[in-house]
C-alpha positions as CSV (number, residue, x, y, z in Angstrom):
1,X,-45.3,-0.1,-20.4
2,X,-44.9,-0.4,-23.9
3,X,-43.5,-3.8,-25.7
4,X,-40.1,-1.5,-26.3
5,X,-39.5,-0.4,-22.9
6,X,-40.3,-4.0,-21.4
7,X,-37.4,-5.6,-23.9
8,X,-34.6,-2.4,-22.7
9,X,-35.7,-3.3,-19.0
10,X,-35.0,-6.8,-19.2
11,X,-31.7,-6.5,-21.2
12,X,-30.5,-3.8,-18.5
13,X,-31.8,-6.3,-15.5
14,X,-29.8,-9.4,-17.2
15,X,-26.7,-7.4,-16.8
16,X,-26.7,-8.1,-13.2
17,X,-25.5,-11.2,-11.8
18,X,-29.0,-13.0,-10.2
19,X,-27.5,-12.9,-7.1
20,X,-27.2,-9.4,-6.8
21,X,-30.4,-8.6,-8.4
22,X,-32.3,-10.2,-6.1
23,X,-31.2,-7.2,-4.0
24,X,-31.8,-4.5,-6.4
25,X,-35.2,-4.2,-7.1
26,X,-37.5,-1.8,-6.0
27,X,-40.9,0.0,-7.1
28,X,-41.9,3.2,-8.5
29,X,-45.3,4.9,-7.7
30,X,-46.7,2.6,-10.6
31,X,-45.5,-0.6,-9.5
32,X,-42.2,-1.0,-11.6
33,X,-39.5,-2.8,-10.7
34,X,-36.3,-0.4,-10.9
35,X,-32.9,-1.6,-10.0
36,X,-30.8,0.1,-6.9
37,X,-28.7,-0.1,-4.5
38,X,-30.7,1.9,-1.8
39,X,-30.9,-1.6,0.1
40,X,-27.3,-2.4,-0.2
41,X,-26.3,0.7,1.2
42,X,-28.7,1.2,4.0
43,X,-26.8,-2.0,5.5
44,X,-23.3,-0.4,4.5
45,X,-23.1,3.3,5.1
46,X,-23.8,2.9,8.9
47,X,-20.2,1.5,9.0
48,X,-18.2,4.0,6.9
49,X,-17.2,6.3,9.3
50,X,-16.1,10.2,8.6
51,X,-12.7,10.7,10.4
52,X,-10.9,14.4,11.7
53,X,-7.5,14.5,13.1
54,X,-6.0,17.2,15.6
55,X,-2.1,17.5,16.5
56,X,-0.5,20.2,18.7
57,X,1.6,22.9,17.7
58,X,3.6,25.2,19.4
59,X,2.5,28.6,18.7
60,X,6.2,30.2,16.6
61,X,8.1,32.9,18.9
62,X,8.3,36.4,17.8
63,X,12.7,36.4,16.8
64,X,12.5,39.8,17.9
65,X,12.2,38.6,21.8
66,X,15.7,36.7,21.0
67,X,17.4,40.2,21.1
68,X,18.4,41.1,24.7
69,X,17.4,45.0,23.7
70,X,14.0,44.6,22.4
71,X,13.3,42.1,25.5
72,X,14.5,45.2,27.4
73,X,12.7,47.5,25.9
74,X,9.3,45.8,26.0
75,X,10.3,44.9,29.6
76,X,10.3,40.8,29.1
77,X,14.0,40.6,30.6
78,X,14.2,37.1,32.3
79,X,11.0,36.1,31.1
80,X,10.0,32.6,28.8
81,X,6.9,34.6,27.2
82,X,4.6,31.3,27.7
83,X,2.0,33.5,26.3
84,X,4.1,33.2,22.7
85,X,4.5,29.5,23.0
86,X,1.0,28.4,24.6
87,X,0.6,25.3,22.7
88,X,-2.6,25.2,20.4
89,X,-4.5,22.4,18.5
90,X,-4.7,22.4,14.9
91,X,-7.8,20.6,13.4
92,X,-6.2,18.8,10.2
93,X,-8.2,17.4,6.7
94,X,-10.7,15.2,7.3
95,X,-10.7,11.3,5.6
96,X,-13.0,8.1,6.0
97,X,-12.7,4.8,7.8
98,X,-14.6,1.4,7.8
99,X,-15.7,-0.2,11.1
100,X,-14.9,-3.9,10.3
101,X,-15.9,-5.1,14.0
102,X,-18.6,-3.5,16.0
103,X,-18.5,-5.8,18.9
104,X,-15.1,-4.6,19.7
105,X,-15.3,-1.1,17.7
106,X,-12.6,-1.7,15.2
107,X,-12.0,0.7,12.6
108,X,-9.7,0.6,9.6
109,X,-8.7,3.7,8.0
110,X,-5.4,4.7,5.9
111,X,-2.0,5.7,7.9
112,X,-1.8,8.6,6.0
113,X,-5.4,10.0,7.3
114,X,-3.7,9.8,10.9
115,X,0.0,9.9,10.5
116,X,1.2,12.5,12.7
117,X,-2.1,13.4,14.8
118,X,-2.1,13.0,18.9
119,X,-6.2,13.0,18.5
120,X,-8.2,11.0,16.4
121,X,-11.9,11.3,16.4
122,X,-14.7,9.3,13.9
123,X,-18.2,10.6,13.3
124,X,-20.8,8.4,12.4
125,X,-24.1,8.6,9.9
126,X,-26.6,8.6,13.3
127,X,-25.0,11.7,14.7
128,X,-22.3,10.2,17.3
129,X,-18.5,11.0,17.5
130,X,-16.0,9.2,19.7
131,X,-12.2,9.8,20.1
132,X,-10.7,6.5,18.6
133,X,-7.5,5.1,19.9
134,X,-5.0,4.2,17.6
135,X,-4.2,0.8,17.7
136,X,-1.1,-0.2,15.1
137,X,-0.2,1.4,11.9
138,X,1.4,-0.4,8.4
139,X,3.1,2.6,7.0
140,X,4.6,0.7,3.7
141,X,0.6,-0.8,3.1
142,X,-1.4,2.5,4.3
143,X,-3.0,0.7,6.7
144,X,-4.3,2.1,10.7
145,X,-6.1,0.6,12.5
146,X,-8.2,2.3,15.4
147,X,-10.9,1.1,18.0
148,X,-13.8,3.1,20.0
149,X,-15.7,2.6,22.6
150,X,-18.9,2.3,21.4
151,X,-22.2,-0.2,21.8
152,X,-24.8,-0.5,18.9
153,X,-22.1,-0.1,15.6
154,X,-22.4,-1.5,12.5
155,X,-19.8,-3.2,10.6
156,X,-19.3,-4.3,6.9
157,X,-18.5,-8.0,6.2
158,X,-15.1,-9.0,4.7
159,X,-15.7,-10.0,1.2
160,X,-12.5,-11.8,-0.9
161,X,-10.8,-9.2,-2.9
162,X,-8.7,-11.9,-5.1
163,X,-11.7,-12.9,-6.5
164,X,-12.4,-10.1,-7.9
165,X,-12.2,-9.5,-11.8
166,X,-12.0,-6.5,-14.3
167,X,-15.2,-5.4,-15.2
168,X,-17.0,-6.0,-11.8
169,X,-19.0,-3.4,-10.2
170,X,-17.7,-1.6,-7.2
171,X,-18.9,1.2,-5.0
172,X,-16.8,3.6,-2.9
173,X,-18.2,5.3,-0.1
174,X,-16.5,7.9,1.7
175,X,-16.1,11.7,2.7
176,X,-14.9,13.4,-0.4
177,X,-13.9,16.9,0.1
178,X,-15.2,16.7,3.6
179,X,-18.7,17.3,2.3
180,X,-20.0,13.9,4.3
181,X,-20.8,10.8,3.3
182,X,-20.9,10.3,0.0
183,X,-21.7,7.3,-2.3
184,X,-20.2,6.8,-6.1
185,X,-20.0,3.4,-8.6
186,X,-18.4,2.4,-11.1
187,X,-16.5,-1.0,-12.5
188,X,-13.1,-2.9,-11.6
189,X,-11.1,-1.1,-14.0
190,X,-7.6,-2.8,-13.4
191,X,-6.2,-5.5,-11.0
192,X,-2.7,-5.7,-9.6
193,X,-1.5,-2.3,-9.9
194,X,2.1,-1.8,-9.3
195,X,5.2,0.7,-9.7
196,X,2.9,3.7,-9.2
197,X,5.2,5.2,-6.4
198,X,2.3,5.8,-3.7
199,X,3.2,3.0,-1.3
200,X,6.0,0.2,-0.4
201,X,3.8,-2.6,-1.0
202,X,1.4,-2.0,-3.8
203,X,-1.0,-4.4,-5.7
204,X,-3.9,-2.3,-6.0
205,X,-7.6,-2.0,-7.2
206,X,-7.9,0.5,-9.8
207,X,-12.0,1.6,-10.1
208,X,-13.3,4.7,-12.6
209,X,-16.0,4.8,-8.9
210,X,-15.3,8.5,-8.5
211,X,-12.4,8.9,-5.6
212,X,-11.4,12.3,-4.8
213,X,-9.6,13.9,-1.7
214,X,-11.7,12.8,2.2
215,X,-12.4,9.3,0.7
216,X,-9.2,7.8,1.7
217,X,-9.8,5.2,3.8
218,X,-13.0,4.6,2.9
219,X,-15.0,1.2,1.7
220,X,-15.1,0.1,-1.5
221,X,-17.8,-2.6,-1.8
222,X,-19.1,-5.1,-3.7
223,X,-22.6,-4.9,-4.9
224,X,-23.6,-7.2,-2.5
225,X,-22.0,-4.8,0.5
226,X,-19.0,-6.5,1.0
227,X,-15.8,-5.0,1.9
228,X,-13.4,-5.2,-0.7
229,X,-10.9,-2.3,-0.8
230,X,-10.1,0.4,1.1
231,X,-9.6,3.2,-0.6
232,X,-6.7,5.2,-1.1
233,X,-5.1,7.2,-3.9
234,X,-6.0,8.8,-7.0
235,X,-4.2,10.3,-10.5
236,X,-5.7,13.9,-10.2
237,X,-3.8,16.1,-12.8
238,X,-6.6,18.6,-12.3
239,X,-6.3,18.5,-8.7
240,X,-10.1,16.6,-8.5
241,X,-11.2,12.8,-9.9
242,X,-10.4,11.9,-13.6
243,X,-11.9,8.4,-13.5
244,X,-8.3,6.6,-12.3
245,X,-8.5,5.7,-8.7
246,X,-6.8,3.2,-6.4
247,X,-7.5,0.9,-3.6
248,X,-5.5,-1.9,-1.2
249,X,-7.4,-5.2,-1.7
250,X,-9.3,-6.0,1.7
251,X,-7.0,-9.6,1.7
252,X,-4.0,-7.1,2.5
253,X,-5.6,-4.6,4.2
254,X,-6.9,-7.7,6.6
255,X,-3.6,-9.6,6.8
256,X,-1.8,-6.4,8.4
257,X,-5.1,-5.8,10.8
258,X,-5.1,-9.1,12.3
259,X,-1.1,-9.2,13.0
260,X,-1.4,-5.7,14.6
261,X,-4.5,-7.0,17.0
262,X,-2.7,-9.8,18.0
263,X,0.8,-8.0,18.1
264,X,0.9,-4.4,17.5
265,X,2.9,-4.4,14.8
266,X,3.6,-6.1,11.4
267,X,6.4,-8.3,10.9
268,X,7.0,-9.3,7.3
269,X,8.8,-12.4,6.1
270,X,10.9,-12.8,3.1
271,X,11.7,-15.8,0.5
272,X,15.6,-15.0,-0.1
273,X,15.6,-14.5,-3.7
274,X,16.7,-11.6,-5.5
275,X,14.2,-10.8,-8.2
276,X,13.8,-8.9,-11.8
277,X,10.7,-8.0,-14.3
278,X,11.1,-10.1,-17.3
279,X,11.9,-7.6,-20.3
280,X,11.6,-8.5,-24.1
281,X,15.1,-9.4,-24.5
282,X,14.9,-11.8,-21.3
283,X,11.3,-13.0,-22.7
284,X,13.3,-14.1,-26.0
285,X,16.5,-15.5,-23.4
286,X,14.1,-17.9,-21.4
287,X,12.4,-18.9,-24.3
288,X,8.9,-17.7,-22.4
289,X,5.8,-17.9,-24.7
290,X,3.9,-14.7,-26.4
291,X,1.7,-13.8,-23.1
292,X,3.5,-15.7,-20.7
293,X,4.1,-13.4,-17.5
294,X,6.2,-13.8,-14.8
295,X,9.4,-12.9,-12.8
296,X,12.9,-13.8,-12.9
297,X,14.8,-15.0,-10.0
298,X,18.3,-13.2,-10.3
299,X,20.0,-15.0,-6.6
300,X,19.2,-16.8,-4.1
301,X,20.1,-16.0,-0.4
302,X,22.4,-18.8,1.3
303,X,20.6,-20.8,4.4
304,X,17.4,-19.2,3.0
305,X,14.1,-20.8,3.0
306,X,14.3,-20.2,-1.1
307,X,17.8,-22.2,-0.8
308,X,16.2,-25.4,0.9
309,X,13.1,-25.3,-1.4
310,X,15.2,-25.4,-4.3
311,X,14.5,-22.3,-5.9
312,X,17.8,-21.8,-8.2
313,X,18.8,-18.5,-10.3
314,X,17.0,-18.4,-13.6
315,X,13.6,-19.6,-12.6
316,X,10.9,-17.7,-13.4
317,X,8.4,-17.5,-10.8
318,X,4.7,-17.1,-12.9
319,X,2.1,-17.7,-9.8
320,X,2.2,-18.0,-6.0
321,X,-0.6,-19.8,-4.3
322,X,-2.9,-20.1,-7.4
323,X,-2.5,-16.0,-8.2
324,X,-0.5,-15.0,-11.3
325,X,2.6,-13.4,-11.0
326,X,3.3,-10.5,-13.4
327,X,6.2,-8.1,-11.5
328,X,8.4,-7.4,-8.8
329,X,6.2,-5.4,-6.8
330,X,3.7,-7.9,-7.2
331,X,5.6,-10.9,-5.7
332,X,6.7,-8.4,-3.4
333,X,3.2,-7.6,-2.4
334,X,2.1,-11.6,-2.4
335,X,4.6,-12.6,0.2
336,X,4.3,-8.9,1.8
337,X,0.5,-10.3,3.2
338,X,2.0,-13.3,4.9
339,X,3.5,-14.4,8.2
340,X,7.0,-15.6,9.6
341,X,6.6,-19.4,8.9
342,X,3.8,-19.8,6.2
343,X,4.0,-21.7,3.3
344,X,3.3,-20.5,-0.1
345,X,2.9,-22.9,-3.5
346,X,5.5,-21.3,-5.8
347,X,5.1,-21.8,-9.6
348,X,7.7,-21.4,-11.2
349,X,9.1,-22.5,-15.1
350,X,12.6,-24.1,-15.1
351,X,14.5,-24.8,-18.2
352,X,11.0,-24.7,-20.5
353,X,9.3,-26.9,-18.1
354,X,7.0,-26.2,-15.2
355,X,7.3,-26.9,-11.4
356,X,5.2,-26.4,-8.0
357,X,7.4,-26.4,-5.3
358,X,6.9,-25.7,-1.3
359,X,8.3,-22.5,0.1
360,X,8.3,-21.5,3.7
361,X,8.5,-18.0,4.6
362,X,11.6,-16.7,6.7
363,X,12.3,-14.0,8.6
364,X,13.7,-10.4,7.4
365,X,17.0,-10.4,7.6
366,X,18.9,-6.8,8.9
367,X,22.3,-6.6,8.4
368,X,24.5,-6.8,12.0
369,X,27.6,-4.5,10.2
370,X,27.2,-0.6,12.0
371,X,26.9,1.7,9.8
372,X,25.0,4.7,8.4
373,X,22.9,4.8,5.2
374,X,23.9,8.3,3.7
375,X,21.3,10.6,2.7
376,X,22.3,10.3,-1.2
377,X,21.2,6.9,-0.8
378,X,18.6,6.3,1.4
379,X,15.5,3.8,0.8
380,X,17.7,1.4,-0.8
381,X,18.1,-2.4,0.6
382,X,20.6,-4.3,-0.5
383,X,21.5,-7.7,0.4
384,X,24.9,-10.4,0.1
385,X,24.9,-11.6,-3.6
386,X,24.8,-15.5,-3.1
387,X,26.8,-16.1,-6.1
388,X,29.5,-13.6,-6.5
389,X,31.2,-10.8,-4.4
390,X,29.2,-7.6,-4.1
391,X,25.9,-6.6,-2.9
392,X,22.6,-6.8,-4.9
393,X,20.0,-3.6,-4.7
394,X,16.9,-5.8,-3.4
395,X,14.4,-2.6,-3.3
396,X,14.4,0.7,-3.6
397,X,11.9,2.9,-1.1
398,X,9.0,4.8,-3.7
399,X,10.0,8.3,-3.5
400,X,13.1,8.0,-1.5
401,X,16.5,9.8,-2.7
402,X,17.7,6.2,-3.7
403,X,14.7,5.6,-5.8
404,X,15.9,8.8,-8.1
405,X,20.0,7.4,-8.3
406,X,19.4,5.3,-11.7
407,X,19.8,2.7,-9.9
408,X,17.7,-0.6,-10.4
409,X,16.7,-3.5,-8.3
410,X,18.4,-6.5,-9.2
411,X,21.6,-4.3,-9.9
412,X,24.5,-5.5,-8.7
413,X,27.0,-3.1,-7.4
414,X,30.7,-4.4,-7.4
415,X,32.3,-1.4,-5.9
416,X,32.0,2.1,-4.6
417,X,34.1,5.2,-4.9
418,X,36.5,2.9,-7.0
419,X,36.6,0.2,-3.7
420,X,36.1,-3.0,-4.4
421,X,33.3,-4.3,-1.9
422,X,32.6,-7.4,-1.1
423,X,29.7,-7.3,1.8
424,X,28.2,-4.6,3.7
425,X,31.6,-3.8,5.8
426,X,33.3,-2.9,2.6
427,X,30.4,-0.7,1.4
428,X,30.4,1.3,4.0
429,X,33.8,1.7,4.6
430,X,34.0,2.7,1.0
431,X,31.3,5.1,1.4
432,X,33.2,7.0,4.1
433,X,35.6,8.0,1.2
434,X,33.5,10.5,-0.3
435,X,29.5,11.0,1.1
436,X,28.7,14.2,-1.2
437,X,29.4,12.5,-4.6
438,X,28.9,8.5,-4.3
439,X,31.0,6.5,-7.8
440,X,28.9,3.5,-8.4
441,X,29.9,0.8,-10.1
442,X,27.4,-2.0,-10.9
443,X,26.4,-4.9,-13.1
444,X,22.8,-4.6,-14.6
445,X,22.2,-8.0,-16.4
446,X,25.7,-9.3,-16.8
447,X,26.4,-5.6,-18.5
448,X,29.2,-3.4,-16.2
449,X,28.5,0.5,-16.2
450,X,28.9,3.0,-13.5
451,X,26.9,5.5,-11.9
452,X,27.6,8.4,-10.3
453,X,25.5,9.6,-7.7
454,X,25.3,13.9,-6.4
């Protein structure tokens, strides 16, 4: 090997971490150490799984036999026809899991590869396929989680998705286009990813590692092997990958898998603040330094665990637990991965100066006041303003017919079809008035304007 060749070599060696190159190296024919990941992956892609779901149909009536003349004609008079409404099973797209326990064959997979499927059934690299019971499901995270009956599985070890950083490399393994299992890399391209619409709770992993339709649900791993992110969505203006793809960090991913093993479900808690993104003009307000990110609290709930902390109106939260704190859907996200009764560190910048204070996490709380949601509006939350009459939009659902009303969270609507409401009775007694075409009328940032919603 010339002097030349040796110098490129080493410079494309260095690249790697020495902890991950000491897995990379193998030989060519003439003895030369090349990188790859061939050994990485031998350990990994026995636990990425390829997954197809079936649901039942009811085969659609001919309207024809509804007509008392055509059933007599054809002689079906008193007759049900089962032979036009013999249910059938529809085989629907396939996706990819990752088995994260083989002693106990636990799977995790995305809750949109088996939303609405009575069969589930996962095929692995060696040849075998089992039917997989569905175990719990985090619709607003993504997140399924399934278990098989199986002996001699392999499983991918958890590695720690906030220590991740831009520029890392990352490789997704999966079943793109139902071709089978297939392998792609690529770096960390983004962290913390936020307001894209796809989910309820997002802070995701964006990665250029090709990601196109099959691989959702899939691993992206470390170079080492470990789990990471489970991959998820993509921006395909072409219909295919364009180097822009998205996965749930494995922290989150995990935090909803262990409380549906040990409950079934997943019960989120809740500071009781009402929050907004800092804009420029608020920047300028709080007197915030260039760079400075955070997000500012807008209320605080009474008798919340926010309240006895001491979180007050006009801080601005910049971290929780250590981890910055750039939006909204962010701190939604952070709190989103704990449990009823856990404590976060809150940092937080009051008055110019900075504070760490204690918060405990409470539970969700649903409004006792009956009443109906109307269509025009629903996917919004809205919650008591702690400081003033009037109710304060806490979250709107992503693609829900409140998230396309203009409306805002942190807004603070005063009244509705020219009512005055105070609380949740009032709004929906208000909202009786007129349901087709709803008259808004809010504060945004101390400003009063008024929507009208149709």
């Amino acid at each position: 090997m010339s002097l030349l060749k040796k110098l490129v070599f080493l410079l494309f060696v260095c690249s790697f971490s020495l902890e991950t190159y000491g897995a990379l190296p193998l030989s060519d024919d003439s003895g030369n150490k090349l990188p790859s990941l061939s050994s990485m992956l031998k350990k990994v892609n026995p636990a990425v799984v390829n997954i197809a779901t079936f649901s039942t149909n009811n085969q659609a009536q001919n309207p024809l036999m509804n007509d008392p003349f055509f059933r007599k004609f054809f002689n079906q008079r008193g007759r049900n026809m089962p032979e036009m409404q013999k249910p059938r099973k529809r085989r629907q797209s396939a996706g990819s899991g990752v088995i994260v326990d083989a002693a106990d064959g636990i799977i995790m997979t995305n809750y949109h590869v088996v939303k609405s499927s009575d069969e589930v059934r996962v095929s692995l690299v060696d040849g075998r396929e089992f039917t997989a019971e569905i175990k719990g499901v985090d619709p607003e995270l993504d997140i399924a989680i399934l278990k098989v009956d199986a002996k001699n599985l392999s499983e991918v070890k958890f590695g720690n998705s906030n220590k991740l950083d831009v520029g890392d490399f990352v490789v997704a393994i999966g079943n793109p286009f139902g071709l089978g299992q297939t392998v792609t890399t690529g770096i960390v391209s983004a962290l913390g990813r936020t307001g894209l619409g796809i989910e309820g709770y997002e802070n995701f992993i964006q990665t250029d590692a090709s990601i196109n339709p099959g691989n959702s649900g899939g691993a992206l791993v470390s170079l080492k092997g470990d789990l990471i992110g489970i991959n998820t969505a993509i921006i395909a203006p072409s219909g295919g990958n364009v180097g822009i793809g998205f996965a749930i960090p494995v922290n989150m991913a995990k935090a909803s898998m262990d409380q549906i093993l040990k409950t079934g479900e997943v019960k989120r808690g809740q500071l009781g603040i009402s929050i907004q993104d800092i804009t420029p003009e608020l920047r300028q307000a709080f007197s915030l330094k260039n760079g400075q990110q955070g997000v500012l609290v807008t209320g605080v709930a009474e008798n919340s665990q926010a309240e006895k902390a001491g979180l007050k109106a006009g801080d601005v939260i910049t971290a929780i637990d250590g981890r910055p704190t750039s939006s909204g859907g962010q701190l939604r996200s952070q709190i989103g991965i704990k449990e009823v009764g856990d404590k976060v560190k809150v940092s937080l910048i009051r008055e110019g100066k900075t504070k760490k204070i204690i918060v405990g996490i409470g539970e969700q709380q649903t409004s006792s006041v009956d009443g109906k949601m109307p269509p025009l509006l629903e996917g919004i939350t809205l919650e008591k303003s702690p400081k003033s009459s009037g109710l304060i939009v806490a979250d709107l659902q992503p693609n829900s017919p409140a998230a396309y009303t203009g409306l805002r969270p942190g807004d603070l609507i005063v009244g509705v079809n020219r009512k005055r409401v105070q609380d949740l009775s009032d709004f929906y007694d208000a909202i009786k008035l007129s349901e087709r075409s709803i008259l808004l009328q809010i504060s945004r940032n101390g400003r009063p304007m008024y929507l009208v919603v149709r």
